[in-house]
C-alpha positions in Angstrom: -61.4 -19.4 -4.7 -60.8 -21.8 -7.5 -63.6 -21.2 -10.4 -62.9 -24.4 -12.8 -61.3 -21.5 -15.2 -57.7 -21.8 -15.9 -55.8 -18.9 -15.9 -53.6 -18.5 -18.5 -51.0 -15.6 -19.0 -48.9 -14.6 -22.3 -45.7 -16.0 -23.2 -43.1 -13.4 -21.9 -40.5 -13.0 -25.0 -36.9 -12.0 -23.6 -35.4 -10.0 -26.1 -32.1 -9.3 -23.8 -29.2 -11.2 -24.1 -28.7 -10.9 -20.2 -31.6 -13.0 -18.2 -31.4 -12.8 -14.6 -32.9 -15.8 -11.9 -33.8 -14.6 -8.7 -35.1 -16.8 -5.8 -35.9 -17.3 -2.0 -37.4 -19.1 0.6 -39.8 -17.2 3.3 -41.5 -18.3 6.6 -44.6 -16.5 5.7 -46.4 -16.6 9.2 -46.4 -18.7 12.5 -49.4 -18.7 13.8 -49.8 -21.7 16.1 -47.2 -19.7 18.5 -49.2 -16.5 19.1 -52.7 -17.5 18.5 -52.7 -15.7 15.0 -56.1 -15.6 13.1 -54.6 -18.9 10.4 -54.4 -21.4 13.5 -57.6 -19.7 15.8 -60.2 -18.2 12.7 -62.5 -19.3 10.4 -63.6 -18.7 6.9 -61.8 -16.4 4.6 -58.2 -15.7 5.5 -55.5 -13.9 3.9 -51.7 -13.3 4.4 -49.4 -11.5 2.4 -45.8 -10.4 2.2 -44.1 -7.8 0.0 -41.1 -9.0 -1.3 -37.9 -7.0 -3.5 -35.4 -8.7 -5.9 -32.1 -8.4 -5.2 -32.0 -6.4 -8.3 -34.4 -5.1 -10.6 -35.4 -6.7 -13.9 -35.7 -4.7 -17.3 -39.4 -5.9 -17.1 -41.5 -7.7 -15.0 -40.5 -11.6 -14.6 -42.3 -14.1 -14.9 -42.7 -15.7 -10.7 -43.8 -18.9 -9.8 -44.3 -19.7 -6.0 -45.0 -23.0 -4.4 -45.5 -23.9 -0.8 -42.5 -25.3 1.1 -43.5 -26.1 4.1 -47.1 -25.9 5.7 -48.6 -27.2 9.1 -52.2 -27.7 8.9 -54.5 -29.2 11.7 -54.7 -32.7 11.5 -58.9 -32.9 12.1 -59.7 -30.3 9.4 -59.4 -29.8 5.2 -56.4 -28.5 4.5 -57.0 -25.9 2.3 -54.4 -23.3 0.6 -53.8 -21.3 -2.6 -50.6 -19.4 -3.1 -50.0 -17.0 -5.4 -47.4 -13.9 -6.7 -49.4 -10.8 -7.1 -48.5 -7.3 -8.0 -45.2 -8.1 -10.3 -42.9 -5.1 -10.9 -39.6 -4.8 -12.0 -38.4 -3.8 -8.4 -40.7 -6.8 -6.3 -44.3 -8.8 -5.7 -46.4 -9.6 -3.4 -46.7 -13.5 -2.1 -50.2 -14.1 -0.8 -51.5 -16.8 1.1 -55.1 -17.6 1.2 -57.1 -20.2 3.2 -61.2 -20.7 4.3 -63.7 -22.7 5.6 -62.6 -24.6 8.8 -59.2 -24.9 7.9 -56.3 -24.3 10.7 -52.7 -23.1 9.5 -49.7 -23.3 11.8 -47.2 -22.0 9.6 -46.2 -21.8 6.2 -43.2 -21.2 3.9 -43.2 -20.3 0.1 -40.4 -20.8 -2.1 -40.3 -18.0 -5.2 -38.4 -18.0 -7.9 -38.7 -15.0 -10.7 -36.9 -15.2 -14.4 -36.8 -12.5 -16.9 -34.7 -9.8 -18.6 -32.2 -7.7 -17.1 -30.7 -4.5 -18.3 -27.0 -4.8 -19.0 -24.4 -1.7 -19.5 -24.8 -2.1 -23.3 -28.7 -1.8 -22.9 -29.8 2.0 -23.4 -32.8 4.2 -24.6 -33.1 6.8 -27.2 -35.8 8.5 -26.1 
């Protein structure tokens, strides 16, 4: 998962005047109820969740995620990465990833997207 390299993406310039926030708070799975493959499987494990902004943004934002709630099993490593993948102007994808031994319950992610929005004076010549 993690390979000592840190990633680094390019500032995102907003040249719009209008900038929109958009954010939210999602129960990503529940496993530990129904015997789902976080709480009952091993090694590499994946959950993701398409995701739309309440509006769309002139260009994709930038997103940050973070975990807002996770249940792991007390006797193993709890092990996680979160990310936002497949930015558009419309939505992204939150994905979930855990392996090894580790057992997930549940999990929440909290998101959070910034960037330009098209306003009625905004328009295109060609």
């Amino acid at each position: 998962m993690f390979n000592g390299k840190p990633k680094t993406e390019p500032m995102q310039e907003i040249s719009s005047g209008l900038i929109g926030i958009d954010q939210g708070d999602d129960v990503l799975f529940s496993d530990f109820e129904d015997g789902g493959k976080m709480w009952t499987g091993e090694g590499d494990r994946e959950r993701r969740r398409s995701l739309r902004f309440a509006r769309p943004f002139h260009a994709p934002p930038s997103v940050f995620v973070s975990l807002s709630m996770w249940d792991f099993h007390h006797v193993v490593n709890a092990r996680a990465d979160v990310s936002a993948e497949n930015v558009t102007t419309e939505g992204f994808d939150i994905v979930f990833r855990t392996w090894g031994d580790t057992r997930v319950a549940r999990a929440r992610v909290r998101w959070m997207a910034i960037g330009a929005l098209t306003g009625e004076d905004d328009w295109e010549l060609y």
